[in-house]
KEDRENDO-331549 format. One record per residue (C-alpha): x, y, z; residue in three letters; residue number from 1. Coordinates in Angstrom, 2 decimals. Example, Ala and Ser with C-alpha at 12.3 -4.5 7.8 and 13.67 -1.06 7.14 Angstrom:
<atoms>
<atom><u>12.30</u><v>-4.50</v><w>7.80</w><residuo>ALA</residuo><num>1</num></atom>
<atom><u>13.67</u><v>-1.06</v><w>7.14</w><residuo>SER</residuo><num>2</num></atom>
</atoms>
This chain:
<atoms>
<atom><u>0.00</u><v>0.00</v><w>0.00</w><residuo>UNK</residuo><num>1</num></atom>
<atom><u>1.44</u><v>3.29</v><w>-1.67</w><residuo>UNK</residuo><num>2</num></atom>
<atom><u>2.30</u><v>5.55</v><w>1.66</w><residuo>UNK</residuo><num>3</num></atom>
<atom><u>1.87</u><v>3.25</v><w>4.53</w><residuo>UNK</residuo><num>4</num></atom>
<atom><u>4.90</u><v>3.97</v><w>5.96</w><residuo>UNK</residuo><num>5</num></atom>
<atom><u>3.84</u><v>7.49</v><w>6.28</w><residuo>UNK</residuo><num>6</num></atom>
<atom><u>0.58</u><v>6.51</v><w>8.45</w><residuo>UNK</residuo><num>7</num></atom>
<atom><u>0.49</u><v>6.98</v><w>12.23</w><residuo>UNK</residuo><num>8</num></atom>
<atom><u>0.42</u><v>3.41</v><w>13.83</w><residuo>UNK</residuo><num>9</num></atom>
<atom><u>-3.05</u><v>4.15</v><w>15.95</w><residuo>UNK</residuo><num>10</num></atom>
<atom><u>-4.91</u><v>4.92</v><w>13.39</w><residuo>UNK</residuo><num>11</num></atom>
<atom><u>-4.06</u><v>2.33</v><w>11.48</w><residuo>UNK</residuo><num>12</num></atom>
<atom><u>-4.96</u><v>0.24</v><w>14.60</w><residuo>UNK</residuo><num>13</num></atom>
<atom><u>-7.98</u><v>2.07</v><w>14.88</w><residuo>UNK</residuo><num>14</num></atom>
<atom><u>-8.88</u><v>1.38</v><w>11.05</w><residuo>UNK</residuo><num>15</num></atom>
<atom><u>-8.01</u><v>-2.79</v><w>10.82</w><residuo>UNK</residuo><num>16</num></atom>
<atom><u>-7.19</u><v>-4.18</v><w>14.60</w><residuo>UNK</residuo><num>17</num></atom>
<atom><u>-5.54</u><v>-7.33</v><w>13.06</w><residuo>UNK</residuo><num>18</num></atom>
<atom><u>-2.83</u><v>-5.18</v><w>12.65</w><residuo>UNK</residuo><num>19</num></atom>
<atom><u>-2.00</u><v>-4.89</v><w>15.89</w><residuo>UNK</residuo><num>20</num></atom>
<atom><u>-0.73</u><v>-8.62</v><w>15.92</w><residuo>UNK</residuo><num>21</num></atom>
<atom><u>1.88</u><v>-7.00</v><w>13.55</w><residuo>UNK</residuo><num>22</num></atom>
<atom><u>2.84</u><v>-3.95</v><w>15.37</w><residuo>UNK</residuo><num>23</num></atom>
<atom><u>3.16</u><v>-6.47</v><w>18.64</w><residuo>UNK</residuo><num>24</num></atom>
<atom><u>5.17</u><v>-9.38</v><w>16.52</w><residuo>UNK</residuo><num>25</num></atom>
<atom><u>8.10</u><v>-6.40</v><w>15.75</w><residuo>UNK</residuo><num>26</num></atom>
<atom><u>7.66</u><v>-4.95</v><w>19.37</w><residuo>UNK</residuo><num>27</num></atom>
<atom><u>6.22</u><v>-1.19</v><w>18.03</w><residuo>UNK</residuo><num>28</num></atom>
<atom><u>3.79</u><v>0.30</v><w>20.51</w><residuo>UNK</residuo><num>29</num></atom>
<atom><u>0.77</u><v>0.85</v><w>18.96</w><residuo>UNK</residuo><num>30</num></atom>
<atom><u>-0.94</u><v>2.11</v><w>21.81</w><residuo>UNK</residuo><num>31</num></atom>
<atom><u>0.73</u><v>4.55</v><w>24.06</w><residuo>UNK</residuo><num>32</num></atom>
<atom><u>2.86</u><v>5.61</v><w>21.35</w><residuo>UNK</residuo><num>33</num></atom>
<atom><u>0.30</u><v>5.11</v><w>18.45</w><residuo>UNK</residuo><num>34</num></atom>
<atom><u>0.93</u><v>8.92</v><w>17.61</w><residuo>UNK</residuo><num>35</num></atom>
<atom><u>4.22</u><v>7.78</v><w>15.64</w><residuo>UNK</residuo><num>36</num></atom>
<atom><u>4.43</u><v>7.24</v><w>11.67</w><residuo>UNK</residuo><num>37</num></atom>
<atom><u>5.85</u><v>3.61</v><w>10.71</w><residuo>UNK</residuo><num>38</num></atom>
<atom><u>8.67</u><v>5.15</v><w>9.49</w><residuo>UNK</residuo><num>39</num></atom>
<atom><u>9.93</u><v>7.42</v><w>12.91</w><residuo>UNK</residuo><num>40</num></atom>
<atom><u>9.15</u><v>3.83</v><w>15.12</w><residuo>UNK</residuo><num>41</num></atom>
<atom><u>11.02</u><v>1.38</v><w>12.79</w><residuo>UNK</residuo><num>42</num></atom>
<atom><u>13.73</u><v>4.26</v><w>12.71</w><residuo>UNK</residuo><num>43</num></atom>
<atom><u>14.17</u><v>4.35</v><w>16.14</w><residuo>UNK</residuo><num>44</num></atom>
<atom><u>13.85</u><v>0.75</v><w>17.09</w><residuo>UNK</residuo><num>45</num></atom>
<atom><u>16.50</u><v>0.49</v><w>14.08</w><residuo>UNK</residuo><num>46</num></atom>
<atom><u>14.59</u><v>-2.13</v><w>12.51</w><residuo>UNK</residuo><num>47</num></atom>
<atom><u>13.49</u><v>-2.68</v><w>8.51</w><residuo>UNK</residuo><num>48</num></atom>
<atom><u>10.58</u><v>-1.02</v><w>7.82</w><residuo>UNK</residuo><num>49</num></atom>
<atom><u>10.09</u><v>-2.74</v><w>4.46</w><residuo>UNK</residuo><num>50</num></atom>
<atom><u>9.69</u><v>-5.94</v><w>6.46</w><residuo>UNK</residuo><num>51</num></atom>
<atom><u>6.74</u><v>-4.34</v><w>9.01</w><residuo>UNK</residuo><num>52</num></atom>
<atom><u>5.45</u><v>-3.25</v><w>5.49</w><residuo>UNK</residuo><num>53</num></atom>
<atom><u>5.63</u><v>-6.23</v><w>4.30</w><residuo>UNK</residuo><num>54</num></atom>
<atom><u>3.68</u><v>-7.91</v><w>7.58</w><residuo>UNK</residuo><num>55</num></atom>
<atom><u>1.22</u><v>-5.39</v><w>7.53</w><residuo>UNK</residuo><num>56</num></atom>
<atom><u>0.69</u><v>-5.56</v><w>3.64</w><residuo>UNK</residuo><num>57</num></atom>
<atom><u>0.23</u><v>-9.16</v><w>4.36</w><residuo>UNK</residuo><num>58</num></atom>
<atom><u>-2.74</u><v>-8.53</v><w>7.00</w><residuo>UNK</residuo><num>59</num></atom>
<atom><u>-4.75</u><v>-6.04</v><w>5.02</w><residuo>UNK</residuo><num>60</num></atom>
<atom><u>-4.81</u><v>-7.95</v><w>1.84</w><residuo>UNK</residuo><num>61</num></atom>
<atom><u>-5.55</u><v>-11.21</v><w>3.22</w><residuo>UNK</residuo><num>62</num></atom>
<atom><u>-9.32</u><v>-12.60</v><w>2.03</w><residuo>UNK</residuo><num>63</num></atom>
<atom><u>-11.07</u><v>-14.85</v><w>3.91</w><residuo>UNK</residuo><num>64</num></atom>
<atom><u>-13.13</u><v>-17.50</v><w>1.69</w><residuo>UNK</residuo><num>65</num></atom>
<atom><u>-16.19</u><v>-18.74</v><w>3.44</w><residuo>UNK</residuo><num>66</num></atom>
<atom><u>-17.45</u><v>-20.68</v><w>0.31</w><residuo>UNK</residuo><num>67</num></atom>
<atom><u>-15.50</u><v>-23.72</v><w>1.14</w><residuo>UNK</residuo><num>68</num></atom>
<atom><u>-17.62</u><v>-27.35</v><w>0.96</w><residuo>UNK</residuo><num>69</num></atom>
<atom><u>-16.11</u><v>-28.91</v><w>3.73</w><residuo>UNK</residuo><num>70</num></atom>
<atom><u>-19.01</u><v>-31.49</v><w>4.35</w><residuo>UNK</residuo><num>71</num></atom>
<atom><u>-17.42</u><v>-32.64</v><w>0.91</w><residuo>UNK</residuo><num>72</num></atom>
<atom><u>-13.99</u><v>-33.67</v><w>2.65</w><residuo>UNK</residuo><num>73</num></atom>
<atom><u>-12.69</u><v>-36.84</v><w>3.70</w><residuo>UNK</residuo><num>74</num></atom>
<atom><u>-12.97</u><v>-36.83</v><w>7.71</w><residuo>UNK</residuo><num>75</num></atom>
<atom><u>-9.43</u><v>-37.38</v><w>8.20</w><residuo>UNK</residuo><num>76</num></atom>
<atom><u>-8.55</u><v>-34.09</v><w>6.49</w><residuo>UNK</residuo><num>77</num></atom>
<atom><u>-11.13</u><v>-32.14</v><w>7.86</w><residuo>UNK</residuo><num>78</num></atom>
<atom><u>-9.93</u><v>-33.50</v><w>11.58</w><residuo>UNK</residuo><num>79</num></atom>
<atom><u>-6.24</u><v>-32.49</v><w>10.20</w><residuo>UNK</residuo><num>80</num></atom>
<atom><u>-7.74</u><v>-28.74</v><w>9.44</w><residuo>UNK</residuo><num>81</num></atom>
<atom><u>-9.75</u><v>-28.34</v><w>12.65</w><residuo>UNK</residuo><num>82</num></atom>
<atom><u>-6.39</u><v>-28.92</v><w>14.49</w><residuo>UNK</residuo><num>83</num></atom>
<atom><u>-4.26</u><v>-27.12</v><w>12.20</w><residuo>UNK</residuo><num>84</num></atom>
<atom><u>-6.31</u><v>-23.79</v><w>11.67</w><residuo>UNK</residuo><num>85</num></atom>
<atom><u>-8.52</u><v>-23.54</v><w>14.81</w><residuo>UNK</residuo><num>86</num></atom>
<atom><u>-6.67</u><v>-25.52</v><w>17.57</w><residuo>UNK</residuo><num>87</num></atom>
<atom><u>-3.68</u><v>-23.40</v><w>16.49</w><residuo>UNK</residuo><num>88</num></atom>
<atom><u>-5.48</u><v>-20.14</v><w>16.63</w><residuo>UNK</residuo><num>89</num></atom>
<atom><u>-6.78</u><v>-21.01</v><w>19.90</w><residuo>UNK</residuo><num>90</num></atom>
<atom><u>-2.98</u><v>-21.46</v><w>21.12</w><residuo>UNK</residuo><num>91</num></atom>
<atom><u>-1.53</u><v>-18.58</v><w>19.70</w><residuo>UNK</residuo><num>92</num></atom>
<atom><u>-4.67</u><v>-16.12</v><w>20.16</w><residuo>UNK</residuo><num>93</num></atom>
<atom><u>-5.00</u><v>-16.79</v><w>23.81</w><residuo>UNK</residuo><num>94</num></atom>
<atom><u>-1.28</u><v>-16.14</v><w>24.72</w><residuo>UNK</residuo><num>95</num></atom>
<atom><u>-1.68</u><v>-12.95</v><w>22.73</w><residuo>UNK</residuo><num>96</num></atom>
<atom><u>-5.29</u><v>-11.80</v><w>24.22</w><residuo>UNK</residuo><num>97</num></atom>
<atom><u>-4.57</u><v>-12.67</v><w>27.91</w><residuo>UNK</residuo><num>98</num></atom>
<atom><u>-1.62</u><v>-9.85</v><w>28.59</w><residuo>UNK</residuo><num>99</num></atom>
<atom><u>-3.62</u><v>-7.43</v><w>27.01</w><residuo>UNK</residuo><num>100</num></atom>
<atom><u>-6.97</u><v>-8.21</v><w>29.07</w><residuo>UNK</residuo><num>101</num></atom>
<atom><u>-4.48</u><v>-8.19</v><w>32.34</w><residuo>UNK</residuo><num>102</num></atom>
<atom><u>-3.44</u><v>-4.83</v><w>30.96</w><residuo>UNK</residuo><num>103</num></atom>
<atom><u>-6.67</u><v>-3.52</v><w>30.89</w><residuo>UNK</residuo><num>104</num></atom>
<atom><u>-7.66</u><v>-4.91</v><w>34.23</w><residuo>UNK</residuo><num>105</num></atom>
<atom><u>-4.44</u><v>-3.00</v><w>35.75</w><residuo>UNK</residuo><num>106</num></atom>
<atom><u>-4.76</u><v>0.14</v><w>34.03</w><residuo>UNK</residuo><num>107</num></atom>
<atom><u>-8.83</u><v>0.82</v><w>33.43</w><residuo>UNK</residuo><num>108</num></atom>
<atom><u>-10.16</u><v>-2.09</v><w>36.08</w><residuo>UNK</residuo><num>109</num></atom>
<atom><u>-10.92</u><v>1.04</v><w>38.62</w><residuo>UNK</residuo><num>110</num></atom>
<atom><u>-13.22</u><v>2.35</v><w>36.18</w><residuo>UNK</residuo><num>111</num></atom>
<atom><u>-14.67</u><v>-0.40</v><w>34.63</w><residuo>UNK</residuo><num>112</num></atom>
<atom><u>-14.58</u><v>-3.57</v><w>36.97</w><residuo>UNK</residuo><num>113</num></atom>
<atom><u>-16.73</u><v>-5.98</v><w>34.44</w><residuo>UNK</residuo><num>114</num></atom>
<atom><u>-12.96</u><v>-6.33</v><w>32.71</w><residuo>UNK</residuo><num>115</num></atom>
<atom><u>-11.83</u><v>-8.39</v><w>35.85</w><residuo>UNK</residuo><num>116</num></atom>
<atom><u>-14.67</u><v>-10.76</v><w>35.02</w><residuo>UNK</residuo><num>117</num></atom>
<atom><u>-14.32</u><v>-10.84</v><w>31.62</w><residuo>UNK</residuo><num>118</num></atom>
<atom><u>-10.44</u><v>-11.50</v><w>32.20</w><residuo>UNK</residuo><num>119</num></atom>
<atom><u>-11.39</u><v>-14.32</v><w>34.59</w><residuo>UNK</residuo><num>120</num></atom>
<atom><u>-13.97</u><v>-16.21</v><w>32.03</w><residuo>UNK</residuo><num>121</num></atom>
<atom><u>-11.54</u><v>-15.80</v><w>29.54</w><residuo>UNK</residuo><num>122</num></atom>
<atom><u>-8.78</u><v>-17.52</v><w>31.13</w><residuo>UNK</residuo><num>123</num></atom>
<atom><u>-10.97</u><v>-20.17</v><w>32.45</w><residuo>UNK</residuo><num>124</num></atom>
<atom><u>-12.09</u><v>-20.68</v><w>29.06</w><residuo>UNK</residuo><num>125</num></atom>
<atom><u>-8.62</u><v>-21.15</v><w>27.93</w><residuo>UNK</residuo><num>126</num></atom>
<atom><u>-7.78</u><v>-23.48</v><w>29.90</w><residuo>UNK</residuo><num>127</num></atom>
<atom><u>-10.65</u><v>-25.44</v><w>29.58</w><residuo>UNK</residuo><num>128</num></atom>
<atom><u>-10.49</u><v>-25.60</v><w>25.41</w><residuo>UNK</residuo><num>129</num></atom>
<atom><u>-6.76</u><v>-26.65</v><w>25.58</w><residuo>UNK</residuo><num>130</num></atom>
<atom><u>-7.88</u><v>-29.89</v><w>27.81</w><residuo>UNK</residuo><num>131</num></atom>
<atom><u>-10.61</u><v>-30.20</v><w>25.06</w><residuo>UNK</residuo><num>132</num></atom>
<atom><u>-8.46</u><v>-29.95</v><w>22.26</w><residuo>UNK</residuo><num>133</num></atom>
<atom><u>-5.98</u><v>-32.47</v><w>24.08</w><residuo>UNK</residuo><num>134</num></atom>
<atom><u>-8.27</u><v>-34.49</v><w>24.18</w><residuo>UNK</residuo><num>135</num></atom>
<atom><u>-9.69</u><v>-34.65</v><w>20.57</w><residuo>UNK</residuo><num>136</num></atom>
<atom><u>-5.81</u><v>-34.89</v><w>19.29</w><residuo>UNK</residuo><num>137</num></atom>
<atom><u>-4.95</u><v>-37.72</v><w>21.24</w><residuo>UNK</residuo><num>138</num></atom>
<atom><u>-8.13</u><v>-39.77</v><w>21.27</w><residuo>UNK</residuo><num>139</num></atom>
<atom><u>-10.85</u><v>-38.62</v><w>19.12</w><residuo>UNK</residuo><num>140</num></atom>
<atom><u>-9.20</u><v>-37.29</v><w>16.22</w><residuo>UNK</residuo><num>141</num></atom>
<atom><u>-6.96</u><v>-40.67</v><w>15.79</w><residuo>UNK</residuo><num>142</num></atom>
<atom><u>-9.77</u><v>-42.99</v><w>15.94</w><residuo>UNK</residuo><num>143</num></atom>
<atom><u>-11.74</u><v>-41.05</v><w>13.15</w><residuo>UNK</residuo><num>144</num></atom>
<atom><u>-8.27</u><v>-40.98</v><w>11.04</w><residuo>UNK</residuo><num>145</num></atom>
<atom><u>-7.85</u><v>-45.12</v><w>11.76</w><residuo>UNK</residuo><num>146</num></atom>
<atom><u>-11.30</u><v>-45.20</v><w>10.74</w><residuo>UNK</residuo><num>147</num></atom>
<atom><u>-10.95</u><v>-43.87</v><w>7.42</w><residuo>UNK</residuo><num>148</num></atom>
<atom><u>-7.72</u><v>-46.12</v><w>6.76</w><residuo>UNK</residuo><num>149</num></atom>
<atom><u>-9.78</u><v>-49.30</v><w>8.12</w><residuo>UNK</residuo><num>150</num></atom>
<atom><u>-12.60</u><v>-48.11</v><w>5.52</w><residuo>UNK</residuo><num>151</num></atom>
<atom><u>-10.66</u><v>-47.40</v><w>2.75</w><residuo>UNK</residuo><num>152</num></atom>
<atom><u>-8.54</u><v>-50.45</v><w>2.68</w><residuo>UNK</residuo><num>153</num></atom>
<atom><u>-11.27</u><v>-52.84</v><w>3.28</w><residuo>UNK</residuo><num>154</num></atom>
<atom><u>-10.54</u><v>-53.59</v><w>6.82</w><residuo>UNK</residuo><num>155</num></atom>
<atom><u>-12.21</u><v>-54.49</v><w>9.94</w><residuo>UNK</residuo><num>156</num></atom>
<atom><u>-13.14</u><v>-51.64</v><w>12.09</w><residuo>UNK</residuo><num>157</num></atom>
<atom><u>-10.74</u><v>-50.62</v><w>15.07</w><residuo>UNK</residuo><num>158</num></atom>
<atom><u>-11.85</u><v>-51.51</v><w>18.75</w><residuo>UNK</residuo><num>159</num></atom>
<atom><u>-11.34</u><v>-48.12</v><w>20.37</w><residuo>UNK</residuo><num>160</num></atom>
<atom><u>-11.36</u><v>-48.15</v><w>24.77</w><residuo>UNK</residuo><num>161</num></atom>
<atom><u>-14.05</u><v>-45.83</v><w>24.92</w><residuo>UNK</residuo><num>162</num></atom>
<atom><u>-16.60</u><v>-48.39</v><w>22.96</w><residuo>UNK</residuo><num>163</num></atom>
<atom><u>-19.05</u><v>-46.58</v><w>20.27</w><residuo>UNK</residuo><num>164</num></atom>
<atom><u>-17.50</u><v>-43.27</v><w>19.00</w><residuo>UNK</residuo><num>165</num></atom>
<atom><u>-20.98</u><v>-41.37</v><w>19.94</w><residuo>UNK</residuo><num>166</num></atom>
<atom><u>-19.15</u><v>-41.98</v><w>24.05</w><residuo>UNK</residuo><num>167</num></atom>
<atom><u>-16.30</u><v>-39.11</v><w>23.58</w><residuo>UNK</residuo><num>168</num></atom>
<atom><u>-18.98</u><v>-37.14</v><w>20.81</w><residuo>UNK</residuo><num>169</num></atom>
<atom><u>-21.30</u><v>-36.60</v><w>23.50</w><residuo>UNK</residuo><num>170</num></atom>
<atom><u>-18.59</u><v>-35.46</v><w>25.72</w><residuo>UNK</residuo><num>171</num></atom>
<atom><u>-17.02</u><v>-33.04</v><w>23.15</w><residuo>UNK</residuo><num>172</num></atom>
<atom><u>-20.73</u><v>-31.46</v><w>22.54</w><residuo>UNK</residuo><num>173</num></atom>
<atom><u>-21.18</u><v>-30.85</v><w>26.28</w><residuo>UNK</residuo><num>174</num></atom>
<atom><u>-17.87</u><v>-29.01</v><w>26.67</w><residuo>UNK</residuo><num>175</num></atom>
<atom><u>-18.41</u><v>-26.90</v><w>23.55</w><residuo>UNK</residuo><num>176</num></atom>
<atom><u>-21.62</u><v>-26.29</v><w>24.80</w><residuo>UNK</residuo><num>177</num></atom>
<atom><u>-20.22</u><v>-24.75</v><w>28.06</w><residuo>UNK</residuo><num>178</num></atom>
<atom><u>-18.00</u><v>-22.60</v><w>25.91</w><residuo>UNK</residuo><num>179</num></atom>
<atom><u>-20.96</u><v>-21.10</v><w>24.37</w><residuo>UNK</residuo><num>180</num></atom>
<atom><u>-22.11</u><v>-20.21</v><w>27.37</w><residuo>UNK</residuo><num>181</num></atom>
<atom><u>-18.87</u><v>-18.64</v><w>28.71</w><residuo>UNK</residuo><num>182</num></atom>
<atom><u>-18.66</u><v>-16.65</v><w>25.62</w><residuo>UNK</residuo><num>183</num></atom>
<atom><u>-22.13</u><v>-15.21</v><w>25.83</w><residuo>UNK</residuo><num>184</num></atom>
<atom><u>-21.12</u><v>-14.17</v><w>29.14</w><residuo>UNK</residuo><num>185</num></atom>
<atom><u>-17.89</u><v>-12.55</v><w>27.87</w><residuo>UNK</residuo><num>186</num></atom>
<atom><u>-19.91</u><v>-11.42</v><w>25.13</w><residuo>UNK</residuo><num>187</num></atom>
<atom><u>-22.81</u><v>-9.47</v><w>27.82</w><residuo>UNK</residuo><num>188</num></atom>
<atom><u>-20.08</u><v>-8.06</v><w>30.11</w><residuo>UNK</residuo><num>189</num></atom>
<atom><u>-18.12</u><v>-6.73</v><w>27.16</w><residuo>UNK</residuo><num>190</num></atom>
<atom><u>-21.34</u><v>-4.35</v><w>25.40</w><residuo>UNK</residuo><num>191</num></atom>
<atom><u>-21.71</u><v>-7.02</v><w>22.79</w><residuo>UNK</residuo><num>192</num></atom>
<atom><u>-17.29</u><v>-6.03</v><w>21.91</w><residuo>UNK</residuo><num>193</num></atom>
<atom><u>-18.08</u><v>-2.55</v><w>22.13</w><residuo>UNK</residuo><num>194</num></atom>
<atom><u>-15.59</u><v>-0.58</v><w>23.93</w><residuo>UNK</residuo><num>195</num></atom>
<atom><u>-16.36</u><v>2.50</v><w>26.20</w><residuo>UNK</residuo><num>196</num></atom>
<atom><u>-15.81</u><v>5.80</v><w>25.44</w><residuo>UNK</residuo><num>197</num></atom>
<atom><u>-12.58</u><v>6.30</v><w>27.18</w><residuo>UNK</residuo><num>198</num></atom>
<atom><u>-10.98</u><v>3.24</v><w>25.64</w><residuo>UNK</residuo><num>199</num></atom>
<atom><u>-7.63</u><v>3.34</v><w>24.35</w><residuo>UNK</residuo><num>200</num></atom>
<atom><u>-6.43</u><v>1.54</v><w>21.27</w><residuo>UNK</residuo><num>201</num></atom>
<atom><u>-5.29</u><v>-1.52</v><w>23.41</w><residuo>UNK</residuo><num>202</num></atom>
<atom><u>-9.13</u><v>-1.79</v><w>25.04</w><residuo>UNK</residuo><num>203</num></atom>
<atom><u>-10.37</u><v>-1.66</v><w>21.34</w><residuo>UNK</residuo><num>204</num></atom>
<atom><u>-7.81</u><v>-4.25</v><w>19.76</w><residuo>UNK</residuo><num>205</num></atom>
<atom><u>-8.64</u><v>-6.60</v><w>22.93</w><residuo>UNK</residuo><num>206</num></atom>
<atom><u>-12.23</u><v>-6.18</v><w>22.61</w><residuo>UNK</residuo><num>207</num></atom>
<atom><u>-12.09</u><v>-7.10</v><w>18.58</w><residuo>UNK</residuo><num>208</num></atom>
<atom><u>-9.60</u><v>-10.12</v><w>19.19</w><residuo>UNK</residuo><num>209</num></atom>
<atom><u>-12.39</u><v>-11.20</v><w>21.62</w><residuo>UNK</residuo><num>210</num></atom>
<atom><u>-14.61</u><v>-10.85</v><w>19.06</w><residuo>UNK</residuo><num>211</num></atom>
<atom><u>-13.13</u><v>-12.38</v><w>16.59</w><residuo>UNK</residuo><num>212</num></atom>
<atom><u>-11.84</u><v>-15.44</v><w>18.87</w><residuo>UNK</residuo><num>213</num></atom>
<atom><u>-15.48</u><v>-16.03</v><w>19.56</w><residuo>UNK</residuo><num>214</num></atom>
<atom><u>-16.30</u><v>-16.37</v><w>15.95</w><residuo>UNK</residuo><num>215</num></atom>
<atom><u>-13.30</u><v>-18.46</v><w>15.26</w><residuo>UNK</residuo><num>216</num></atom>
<atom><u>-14.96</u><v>-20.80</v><w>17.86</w><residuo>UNK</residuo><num>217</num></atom>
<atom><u>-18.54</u><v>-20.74</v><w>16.49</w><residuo>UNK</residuo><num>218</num></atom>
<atom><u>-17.01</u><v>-22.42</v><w>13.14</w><residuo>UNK</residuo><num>219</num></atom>
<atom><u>-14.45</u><v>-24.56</v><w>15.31</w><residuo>UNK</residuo><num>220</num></atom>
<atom><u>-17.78</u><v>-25.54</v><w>16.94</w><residuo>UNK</residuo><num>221</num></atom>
<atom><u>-19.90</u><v>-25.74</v><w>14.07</w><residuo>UNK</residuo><num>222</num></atom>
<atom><u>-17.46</u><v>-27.46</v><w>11.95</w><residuo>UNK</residuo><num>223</num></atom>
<atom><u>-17.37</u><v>-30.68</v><w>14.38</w><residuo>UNK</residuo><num>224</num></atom>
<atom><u>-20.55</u><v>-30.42</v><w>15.99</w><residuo>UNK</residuo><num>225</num></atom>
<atom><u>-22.68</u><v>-30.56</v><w>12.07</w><residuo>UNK</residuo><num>226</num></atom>
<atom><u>-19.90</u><v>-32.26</v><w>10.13</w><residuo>UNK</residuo><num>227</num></atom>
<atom><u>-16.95</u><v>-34.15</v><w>11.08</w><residuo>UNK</residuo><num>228</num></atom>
<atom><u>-18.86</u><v>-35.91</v><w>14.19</w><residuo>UNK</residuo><num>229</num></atom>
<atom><u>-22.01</u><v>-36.47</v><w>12.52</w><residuo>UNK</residuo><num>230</num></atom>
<atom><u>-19.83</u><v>-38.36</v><w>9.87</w><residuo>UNK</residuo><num>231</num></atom>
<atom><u>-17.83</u><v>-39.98</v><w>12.16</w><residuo>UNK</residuo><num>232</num></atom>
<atom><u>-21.05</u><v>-41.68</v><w>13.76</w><residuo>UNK</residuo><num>233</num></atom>
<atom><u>-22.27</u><v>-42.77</v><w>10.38</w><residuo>UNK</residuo><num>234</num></atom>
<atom><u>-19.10</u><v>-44.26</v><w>9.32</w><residuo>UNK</residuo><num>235</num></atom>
<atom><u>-19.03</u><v>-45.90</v><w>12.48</w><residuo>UNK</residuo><num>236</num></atom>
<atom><u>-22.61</u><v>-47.47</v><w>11.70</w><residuo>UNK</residuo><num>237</num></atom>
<atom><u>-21.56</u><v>-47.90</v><w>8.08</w><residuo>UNK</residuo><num>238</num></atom>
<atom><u>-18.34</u><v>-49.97</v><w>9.28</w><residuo>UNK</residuo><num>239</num></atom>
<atom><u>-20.16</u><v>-52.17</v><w>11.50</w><residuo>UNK</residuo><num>240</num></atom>
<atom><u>-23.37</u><v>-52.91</v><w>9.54</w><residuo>UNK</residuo><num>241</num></atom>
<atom><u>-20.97</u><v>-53.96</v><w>6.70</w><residuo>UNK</residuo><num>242</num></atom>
<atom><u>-19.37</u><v>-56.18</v><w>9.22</w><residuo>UNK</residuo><num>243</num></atom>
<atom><u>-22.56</u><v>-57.74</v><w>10.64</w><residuo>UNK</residuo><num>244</num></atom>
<atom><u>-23.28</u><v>-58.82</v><w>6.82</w><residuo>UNK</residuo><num>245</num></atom>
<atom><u>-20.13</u><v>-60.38</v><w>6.11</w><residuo>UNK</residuo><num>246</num></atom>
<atom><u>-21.04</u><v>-62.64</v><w>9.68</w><residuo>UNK</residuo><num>247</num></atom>
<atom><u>-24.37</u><v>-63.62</v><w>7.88</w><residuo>UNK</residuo><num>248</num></atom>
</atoms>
């Protein structure tokens, strides 16, 4: 973008919060300091301004494509994508999220004291969804992947410990449920994402990364809850019924 090096780092903020992740990644303030053109910050912290460019270039030109047909992928690789994109952004959201809400708490929690709850249903949420996620790597996720081998190699089905796959399913539904309810919370306390009037640029980037980690967890959600466990149940039944005929 012709003359981006010449814009003052707030607004920017201000204009496209995902570039705050940029701004943070290269260590430029884009809060306190937001006043400052790329070019004076990357000049004084003596770093290549071409590469922030670059980052930022990156950010604002990047499309998201919600046409995708995912209930038209194999189950393995849409397991392999849920962990990839959205356990991933879970991880590296949440370490990036949580300083800034303890931030706010320190520096605006006199004035608005819904932030300490907010900060506390956040981080319980976090650690909550990395148990889930643990355990859909290390038990769910692999049984659905043998699954599709078994099926596509014309093999029996794999005993798994936890007996039909509907057991850890129904488990995985009632914690994402819980989520959804921790979020709506979040979601009440926070003005629906809307920042106050006094807000600084760091209370507005934390309130849209809130935001948008809530959405990234409706399609996490949606993504196993409508497809990849619905199929995994009927390949289960598919599997065994084929079984059960070849014992006839």
């Amino acid at each position: 973008m012709e003359g981006l090096e010449q814009r003052q780092i707030g607004e920017l903020v201000a204009e496209n919060y995902k570039l705050a992740t940029v701004f943070k990644t290269h260590k430029i303030d884009f809060c306190c300091q937001g006043g400052r053109t790329i070019s004076d910050a990357c000049q004084k912290k003596d770093i290549s301004i071409w590469e922030v460019i670059r980052d930022l270039e990156a950010v604002i030109n990047a499309k998201e494509d919600d046409s995708t047909d995912y209930k038209s992928w194999p189950l393995d690789l849409l397991a392999d994508y849920i962990e990839k994109k959205h356990h991933r952004y879970v991880e590296a959201r949440s370490q990036e999220i949580k300083p800034f809400l303890d931030k706010l708490c320190k520096v605006h929690g006199d004035r608005h004291p819904e932030l300490f709850e907010i900060n506390e249903l956040f981080t319980g949420s976090v650690g909550e969804l990395a148990q889930h996620m643990k355990k859909e790597e290390l038990v769910l996720f692999p049984f659905i992947r043998k699954m599709v081998v078994a099926k596509t190699a014309g093999e029996a089905m794999p005993t798994p410990h936890f007996g039909d796959v509907e057991n850890p399913i129904a488990m995985m539904r009632h914690e994402h449920d819980a989520e959804g309810e921790r979020f709506r919370k979040i979601a009440a306390l926070s003005n629906d994402y809307n920042p106050p009037a006094d807000a600084c640029n760091t209370y507005r980037v934390t309130f849209a990364l809130l935001q948008e980690f809530e959405d990234d967890l409706h399609k996490h959600i949606h993504l196993e809850n409508n497809i990849l466990f619905p199929g995994a149940k009927a390949m289960e039944e598919n599997m065994k019924g084929r079984e059960l005929e070849n014992t006839l």
